[in-house]
Backbone as JSON, one array per atom type, in Angstrom:
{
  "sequence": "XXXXXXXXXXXXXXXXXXXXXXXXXXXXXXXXXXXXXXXXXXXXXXXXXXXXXXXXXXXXXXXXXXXXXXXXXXXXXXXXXXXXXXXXXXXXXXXXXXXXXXXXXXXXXXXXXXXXXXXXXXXXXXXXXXXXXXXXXXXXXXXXXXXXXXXXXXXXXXXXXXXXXXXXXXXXXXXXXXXXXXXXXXXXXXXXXXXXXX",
  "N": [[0.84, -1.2, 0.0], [2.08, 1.13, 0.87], [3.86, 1.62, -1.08], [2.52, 1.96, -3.15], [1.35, 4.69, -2.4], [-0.32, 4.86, -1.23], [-2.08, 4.75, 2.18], [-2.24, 2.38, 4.97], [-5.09, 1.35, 6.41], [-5.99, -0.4, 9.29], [-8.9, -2.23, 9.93], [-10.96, -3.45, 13.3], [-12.96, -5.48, 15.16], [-14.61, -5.72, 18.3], [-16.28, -7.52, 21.02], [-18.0, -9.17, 19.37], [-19.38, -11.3, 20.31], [-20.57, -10.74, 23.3], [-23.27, -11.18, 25.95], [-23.91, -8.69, 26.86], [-24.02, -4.93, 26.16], [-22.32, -3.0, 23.97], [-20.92, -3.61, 20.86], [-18.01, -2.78, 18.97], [-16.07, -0.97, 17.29], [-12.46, -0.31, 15.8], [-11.0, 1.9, 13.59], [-7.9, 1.95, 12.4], [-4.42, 4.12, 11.29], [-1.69, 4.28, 10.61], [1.39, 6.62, 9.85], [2.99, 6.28, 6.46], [5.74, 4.38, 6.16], [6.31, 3.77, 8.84], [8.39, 2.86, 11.2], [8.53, -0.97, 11.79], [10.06, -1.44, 14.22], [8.79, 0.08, 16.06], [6.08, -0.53, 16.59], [6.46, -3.01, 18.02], [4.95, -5.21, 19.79], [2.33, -5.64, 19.53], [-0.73, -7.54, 19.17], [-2.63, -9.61, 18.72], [-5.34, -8.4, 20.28], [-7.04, -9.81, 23.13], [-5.13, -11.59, 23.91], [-3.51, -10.3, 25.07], [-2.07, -8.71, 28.28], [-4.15, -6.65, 30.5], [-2.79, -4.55, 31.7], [-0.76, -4.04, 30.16], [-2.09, -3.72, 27.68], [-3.07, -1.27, 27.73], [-0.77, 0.93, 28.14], [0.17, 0.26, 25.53], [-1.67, 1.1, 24.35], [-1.49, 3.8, 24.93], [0.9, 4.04, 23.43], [0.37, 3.16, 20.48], [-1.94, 5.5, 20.06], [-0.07, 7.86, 19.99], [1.69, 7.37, 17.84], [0.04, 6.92, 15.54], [-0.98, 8.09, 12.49], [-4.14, 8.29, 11.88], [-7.34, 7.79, 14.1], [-10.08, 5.92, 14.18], [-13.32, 5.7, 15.93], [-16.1, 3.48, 16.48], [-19.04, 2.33, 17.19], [-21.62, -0.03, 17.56], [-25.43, 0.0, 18.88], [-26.61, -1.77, 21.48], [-29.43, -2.23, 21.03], [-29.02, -1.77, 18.19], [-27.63, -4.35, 17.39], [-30.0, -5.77, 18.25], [-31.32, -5.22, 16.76], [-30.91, -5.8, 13.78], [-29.5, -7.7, 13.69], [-25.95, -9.71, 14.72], [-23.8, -9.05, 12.87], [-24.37, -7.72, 10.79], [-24.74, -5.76, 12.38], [-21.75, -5.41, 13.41], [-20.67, -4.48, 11.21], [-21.72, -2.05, 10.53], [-20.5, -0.72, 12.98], [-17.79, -0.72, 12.36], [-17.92, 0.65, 9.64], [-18.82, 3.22, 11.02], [-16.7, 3.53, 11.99], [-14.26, 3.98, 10.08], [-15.74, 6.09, 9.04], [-14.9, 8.15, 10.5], [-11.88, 7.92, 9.85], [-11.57, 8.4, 7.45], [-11.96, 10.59, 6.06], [-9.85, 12.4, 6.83], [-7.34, 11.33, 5.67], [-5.84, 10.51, 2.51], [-5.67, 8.41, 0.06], [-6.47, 5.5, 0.37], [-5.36, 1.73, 1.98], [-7.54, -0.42, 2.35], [-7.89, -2.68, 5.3], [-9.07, -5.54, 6.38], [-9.82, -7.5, 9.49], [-10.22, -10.82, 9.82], [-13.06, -11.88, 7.9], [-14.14, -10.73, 4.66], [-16.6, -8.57, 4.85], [-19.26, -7.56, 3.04], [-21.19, -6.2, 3.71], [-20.3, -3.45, 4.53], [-19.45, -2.07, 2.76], [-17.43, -0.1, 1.67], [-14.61, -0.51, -0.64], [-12.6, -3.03, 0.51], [-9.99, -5.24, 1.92], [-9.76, -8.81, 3.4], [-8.61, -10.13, 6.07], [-7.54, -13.29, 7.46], [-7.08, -14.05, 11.17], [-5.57, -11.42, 11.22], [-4.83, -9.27, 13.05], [-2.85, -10.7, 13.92], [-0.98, -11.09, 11.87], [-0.99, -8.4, 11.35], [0.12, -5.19, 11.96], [-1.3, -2.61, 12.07], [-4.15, -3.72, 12.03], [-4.03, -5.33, 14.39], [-3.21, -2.78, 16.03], [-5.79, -1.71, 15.56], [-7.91, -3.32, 16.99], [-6.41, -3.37, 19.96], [-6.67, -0.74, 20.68], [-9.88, -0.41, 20.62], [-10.96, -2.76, 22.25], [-9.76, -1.21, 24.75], [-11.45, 1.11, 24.01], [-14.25, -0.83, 25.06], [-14.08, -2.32, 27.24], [-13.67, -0.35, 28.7], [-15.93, 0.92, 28.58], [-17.67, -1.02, 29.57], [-17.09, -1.7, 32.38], [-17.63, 1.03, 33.71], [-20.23, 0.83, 33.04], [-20.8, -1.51, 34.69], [-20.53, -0.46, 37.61], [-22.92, 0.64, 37.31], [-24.74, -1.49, 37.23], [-24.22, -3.63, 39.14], [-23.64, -6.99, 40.09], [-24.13, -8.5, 37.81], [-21.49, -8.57, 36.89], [-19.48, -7.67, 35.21], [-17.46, -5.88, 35.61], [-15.32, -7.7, 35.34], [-15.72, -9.45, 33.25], [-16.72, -8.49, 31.38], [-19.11, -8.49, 29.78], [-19.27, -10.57, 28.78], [-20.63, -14.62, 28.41], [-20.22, -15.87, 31.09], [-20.06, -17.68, 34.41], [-21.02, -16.03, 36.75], [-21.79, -13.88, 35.49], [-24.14, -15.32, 34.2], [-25.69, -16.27, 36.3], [-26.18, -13.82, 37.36], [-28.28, -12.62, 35.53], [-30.09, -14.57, 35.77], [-30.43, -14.13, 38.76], [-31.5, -11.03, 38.61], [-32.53, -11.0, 36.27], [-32.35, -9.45, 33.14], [-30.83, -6.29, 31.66], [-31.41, -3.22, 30.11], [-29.16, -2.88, 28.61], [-28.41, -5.38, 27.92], [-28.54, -7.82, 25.34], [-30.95, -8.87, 23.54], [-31.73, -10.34, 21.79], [-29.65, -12.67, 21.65], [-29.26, -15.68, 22.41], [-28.87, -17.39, 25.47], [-29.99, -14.97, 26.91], [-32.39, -14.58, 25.85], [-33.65, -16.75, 26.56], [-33.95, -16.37, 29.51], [-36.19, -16.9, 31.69], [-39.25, -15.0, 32.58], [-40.57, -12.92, 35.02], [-43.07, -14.28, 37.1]],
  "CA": [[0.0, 0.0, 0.0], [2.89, 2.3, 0.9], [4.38, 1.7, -2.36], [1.5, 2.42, -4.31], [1.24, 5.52, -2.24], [-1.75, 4.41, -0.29], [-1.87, 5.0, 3.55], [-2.85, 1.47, 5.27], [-6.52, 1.64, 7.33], [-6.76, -1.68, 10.1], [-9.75, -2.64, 10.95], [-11.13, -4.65, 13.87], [-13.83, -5.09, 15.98], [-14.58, -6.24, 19.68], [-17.92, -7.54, 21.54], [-19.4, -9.88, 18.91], [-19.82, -13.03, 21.22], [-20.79, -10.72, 24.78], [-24.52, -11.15, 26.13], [-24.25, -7.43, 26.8], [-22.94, -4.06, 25.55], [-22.01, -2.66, 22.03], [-19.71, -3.74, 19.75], [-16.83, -1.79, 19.11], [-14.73, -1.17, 16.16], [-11.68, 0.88, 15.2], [-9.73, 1.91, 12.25], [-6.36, 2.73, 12.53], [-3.66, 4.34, 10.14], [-0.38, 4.81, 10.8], [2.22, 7.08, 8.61], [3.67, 5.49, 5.43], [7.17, 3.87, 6.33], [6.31, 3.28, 10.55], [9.35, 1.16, 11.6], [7.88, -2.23, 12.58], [10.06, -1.77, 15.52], [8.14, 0.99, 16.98], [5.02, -1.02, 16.7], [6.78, -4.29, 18.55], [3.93, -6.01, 20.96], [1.12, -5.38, 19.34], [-1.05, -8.94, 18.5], [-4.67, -10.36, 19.18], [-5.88, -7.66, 21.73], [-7.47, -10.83, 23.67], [-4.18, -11.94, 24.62], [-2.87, -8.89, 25.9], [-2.73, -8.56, 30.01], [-4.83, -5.18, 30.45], [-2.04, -3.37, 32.09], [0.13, -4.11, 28.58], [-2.64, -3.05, 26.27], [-3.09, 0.04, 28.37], [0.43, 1.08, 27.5], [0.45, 0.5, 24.3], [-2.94, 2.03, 23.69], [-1.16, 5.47, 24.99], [2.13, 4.34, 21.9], [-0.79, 3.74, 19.48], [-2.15, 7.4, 20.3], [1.21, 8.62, 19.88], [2.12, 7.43, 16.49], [-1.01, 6.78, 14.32], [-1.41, 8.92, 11.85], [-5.78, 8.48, 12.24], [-7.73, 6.94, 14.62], [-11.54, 6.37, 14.38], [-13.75, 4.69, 16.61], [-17.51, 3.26, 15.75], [-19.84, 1.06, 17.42], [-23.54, -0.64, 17.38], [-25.4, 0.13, 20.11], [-27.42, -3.4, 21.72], [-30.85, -2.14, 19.96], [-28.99, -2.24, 16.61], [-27.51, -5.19, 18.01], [-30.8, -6.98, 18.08], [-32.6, -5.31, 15.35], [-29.83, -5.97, 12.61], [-27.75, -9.18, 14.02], [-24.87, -8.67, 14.92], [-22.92, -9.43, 11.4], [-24.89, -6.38, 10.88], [-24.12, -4.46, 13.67], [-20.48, -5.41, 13.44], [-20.05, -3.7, 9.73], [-22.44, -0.61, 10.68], [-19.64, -0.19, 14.11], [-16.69, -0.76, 11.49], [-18.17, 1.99, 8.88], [-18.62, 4.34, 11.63], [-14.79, 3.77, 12.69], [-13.81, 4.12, 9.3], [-15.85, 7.21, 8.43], [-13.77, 9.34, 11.14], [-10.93, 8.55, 9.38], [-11.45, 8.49, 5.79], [-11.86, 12.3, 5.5], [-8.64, 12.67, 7.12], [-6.31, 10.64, 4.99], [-5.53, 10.7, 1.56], [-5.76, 7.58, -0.93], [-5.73, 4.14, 1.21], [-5.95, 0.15, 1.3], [-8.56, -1.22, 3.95], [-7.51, -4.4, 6.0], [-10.27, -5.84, 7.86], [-9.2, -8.3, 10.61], [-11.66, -12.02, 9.4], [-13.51, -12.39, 6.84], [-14.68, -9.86, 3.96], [-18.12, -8.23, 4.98], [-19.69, -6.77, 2.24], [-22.23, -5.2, 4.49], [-19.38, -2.5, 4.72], [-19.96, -0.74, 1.73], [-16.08, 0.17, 1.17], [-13.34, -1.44, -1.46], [-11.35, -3.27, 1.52], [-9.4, -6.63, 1.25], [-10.17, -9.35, 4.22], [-7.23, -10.97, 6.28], [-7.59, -14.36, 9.15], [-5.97, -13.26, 11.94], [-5.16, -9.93, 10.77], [-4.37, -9.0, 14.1], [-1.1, -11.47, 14.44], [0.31, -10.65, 10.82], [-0.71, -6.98, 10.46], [0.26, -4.25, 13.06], [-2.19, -1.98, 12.08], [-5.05, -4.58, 12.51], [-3.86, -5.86, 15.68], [-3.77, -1.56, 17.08], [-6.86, -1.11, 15.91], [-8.23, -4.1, 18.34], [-6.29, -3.15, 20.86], [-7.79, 0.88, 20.65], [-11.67, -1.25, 20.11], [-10.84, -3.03, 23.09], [-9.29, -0.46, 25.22], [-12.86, 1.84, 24.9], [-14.86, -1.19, 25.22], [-13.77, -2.67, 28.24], [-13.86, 1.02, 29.71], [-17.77, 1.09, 29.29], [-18.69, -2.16, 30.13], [-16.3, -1.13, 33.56], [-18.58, 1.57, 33.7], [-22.07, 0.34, 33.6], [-20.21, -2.45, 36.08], [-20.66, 0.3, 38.85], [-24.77, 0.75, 37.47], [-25.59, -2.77, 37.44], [-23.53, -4.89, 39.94], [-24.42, -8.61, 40.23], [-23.53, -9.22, 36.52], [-19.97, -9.31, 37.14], [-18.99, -6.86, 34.27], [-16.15, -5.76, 35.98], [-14.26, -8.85, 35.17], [-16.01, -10.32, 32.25], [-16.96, -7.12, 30.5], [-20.09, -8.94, 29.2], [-19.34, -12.33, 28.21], [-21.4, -15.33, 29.09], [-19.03, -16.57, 32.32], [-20.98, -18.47, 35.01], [-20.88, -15.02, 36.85], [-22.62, -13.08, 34.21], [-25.32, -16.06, 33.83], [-26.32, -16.44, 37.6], [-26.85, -12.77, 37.34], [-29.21, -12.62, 34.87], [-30.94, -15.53, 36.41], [-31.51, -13.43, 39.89], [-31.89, -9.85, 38.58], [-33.43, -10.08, 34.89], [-31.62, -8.73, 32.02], [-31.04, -4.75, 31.71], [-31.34, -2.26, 28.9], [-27.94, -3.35, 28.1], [-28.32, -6.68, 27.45], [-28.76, -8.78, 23.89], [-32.43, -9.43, 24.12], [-31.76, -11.42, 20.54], [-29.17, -13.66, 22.25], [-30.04, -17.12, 23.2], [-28.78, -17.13, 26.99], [-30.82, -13.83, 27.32], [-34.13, -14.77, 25.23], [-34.28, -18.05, 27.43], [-33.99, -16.11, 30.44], [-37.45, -16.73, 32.39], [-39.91, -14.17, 32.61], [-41.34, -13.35, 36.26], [-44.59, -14.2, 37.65]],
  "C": [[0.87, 1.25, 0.0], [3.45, 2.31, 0.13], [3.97, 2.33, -3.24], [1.1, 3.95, -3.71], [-0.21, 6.07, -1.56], [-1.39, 4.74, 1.11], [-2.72, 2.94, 3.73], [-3.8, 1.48, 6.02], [-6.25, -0.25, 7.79], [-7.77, -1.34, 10.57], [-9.88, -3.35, 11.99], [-12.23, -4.25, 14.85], [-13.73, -5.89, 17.43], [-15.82, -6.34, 19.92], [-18.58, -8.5, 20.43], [-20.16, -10.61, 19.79], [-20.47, -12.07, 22.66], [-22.34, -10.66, 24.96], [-25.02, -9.19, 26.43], [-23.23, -6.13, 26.65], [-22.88, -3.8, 24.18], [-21.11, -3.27, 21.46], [-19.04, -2.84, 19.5], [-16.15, -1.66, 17.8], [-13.74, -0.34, 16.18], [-11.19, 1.03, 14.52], [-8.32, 2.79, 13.23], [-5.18, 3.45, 11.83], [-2.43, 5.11, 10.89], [0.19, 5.72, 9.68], [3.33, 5.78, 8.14], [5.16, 5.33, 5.5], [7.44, 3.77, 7.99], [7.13, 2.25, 10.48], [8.33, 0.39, 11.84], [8.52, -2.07, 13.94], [9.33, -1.22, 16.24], [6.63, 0.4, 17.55], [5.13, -2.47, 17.93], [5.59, -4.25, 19.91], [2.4, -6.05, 20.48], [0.46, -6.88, 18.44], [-2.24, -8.78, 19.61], [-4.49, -9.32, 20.96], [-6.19, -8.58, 23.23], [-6.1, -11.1, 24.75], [-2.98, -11.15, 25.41], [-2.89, -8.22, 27.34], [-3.48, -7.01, 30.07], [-3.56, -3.72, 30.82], [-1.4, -3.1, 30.72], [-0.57, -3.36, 27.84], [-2.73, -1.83, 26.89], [-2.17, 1.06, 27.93], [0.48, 1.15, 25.88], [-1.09, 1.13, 23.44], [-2.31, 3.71, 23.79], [0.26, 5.02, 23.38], [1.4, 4.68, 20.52], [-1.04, 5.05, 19.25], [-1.35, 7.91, 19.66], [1.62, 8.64, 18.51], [1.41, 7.24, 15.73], [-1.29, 8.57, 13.78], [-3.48, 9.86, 12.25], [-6.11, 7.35, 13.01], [-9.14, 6.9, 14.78], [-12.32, 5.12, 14.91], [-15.29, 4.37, 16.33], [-18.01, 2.31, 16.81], [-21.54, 0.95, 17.13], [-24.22, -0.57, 18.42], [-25.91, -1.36, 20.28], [-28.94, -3.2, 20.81], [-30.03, -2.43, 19.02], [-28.47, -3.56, 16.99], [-28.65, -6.32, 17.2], [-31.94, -6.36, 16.66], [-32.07, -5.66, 14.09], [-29.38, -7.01, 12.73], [-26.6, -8.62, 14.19], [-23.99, -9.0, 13.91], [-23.04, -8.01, 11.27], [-24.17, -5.28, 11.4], [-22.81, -4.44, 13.65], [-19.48, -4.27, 12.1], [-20.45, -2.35, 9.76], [-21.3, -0.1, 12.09], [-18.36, -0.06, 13.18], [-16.84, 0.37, 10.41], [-17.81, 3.17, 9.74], [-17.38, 4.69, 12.09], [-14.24, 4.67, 11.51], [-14.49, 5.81, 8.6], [-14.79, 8.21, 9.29], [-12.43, 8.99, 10.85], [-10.46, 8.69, 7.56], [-11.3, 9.71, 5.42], [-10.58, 12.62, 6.21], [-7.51, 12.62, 6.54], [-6.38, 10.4, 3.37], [-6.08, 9.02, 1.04], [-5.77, 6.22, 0.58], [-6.22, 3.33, 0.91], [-6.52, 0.13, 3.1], [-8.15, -2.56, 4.44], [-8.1, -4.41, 7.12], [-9.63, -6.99, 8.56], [-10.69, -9.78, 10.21], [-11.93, -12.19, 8.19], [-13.78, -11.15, 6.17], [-16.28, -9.87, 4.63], [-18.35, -6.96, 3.68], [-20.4, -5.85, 2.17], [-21.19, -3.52, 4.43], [-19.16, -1.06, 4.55], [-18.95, 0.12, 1.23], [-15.32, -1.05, 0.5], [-12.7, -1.76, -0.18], [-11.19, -4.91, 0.99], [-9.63, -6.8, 2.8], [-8.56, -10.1, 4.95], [-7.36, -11.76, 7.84], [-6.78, -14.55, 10.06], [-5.4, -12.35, 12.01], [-4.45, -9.25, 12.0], [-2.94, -9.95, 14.46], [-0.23, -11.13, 13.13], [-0.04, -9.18, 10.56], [-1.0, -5.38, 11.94], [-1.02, -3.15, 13.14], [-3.59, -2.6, 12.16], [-5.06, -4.39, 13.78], [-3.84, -4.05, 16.49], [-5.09, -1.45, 17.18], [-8.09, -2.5, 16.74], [-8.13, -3.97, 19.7], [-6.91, -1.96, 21.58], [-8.97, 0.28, 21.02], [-11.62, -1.39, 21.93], [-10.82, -2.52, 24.47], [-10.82, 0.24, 25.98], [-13.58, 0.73, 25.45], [-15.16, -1.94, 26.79], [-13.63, -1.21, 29.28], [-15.28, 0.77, 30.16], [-18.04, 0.37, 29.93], [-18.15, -1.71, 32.07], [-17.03, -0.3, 34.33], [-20.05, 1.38, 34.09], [-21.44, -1.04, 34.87], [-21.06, -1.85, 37.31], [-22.14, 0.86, 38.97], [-25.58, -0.17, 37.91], [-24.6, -3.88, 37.96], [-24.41, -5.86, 39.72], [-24.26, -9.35, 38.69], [-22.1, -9.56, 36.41], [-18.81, -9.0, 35.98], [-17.84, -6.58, 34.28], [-14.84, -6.17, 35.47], [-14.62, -9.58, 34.15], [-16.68, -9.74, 31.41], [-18.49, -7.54, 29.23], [-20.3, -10.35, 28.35], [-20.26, -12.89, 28.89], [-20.17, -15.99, 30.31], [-20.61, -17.1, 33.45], [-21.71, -17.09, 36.3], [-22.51, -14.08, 36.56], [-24.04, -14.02, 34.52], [-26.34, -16.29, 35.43], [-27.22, -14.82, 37.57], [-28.22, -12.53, 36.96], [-30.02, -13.77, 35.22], [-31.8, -15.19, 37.87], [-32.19, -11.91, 39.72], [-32.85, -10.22, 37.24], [-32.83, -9.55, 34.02], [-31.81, -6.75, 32.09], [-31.27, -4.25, 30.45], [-30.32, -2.8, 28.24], [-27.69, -4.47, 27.4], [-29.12, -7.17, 25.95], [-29.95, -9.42, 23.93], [-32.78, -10.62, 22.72], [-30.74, -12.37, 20.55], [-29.95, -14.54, 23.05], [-30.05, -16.79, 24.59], [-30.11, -16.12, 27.51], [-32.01, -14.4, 27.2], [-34.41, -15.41, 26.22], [-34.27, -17.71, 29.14], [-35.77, -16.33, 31.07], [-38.24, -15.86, 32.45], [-40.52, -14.02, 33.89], [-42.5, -13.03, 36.47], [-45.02, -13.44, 38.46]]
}
């Protein structure tokens, strides 16, 4: 891309799989000829201890050219799917930085979604072979695990804190003594099959 005189845009998103919360995406774009060393640590957000990605969410900051962030809220969530919702949080990343940056190549982190609605090329694992993938996960990540952190301290007893909306055994007891919130995936299984009270 930096040959051809392109800027490179990573995508990636966060939150498909959690029973509650948004989805997340971010683009990322570094400037054209970023050592690789400067980038060194950056891979699958997931596997990243929080204090680490923390850190390198402030290097990110520091040297990306653009950084734009998008998500779905849980209504679009359940009124779209979340395939859906995942490409409508990935547009919105990508519109705050398209008007910024000149000519570029898109590299989504998975599979091609066509839902998208931009020329981008698709890459599995994108996040372990492509630095700019793997920031913009870690960025995704970074806000997403803020909010859920956040509503943590609205709706104790889900266990957000620490499992930022996954299904964990935690999470599922919760929603078994309180009831699901606003927040929650009301077009997820776990959820739907939640009980209704008498």
């Amino acid at each position: 891309a930096w040959a051809e005189g392109r800027l490179l845009v990573g995508v990636d998103e966060v939150g498909r799989g959690p029973l509650a919360g948004p989805v997340v995406a971010a683009a990322v774009v570094f400037p054209a000829g970023c050592p690789r060393g400067t980038l060194r640590g950056l891979r699958d957000s997931k596997l990243i201890p929080p204090a680490r990605r923390e850190k390198l969410g402030v290097r990110i900051r520091a040297r990306a050219t653009a950084i734009g962030i998008g998500a779905a809220s849980v209504i679009e969530i359940d009124r779209l799917n979340i395939r859906k919702a995942t490409a409508l949080a990935m547009r919105r990343a990508l519109e705050r930085v398209l008007d910024r940056v000149g000519p570029v190549f898109i590299l989504v982190d998975g599979l091609p979604f066509p839902e998208l609605g931009v020329e981008h090329e698709a890459l599995v694992d994108g996040d372990a072979h492509c630095a700019s993938v793997a920031a913009a996960g870690i960025v995704a990540k970074i806000v997403r695990d803020d909010l859920m952190h956040r509503l943590a301290r609205r709706h104790p007893g889900y266990g957000w804190d620490t499992n930022v909306g996954y299904c964990t055994d935690a999470h599922h007891d919760g929603l078994l003594k309180l009831g699901p919130t606003r927040h929650h995936r009301q077009s997820f299984a776990p959820v739907a099959q939640i009980p209704l009270p008498f």
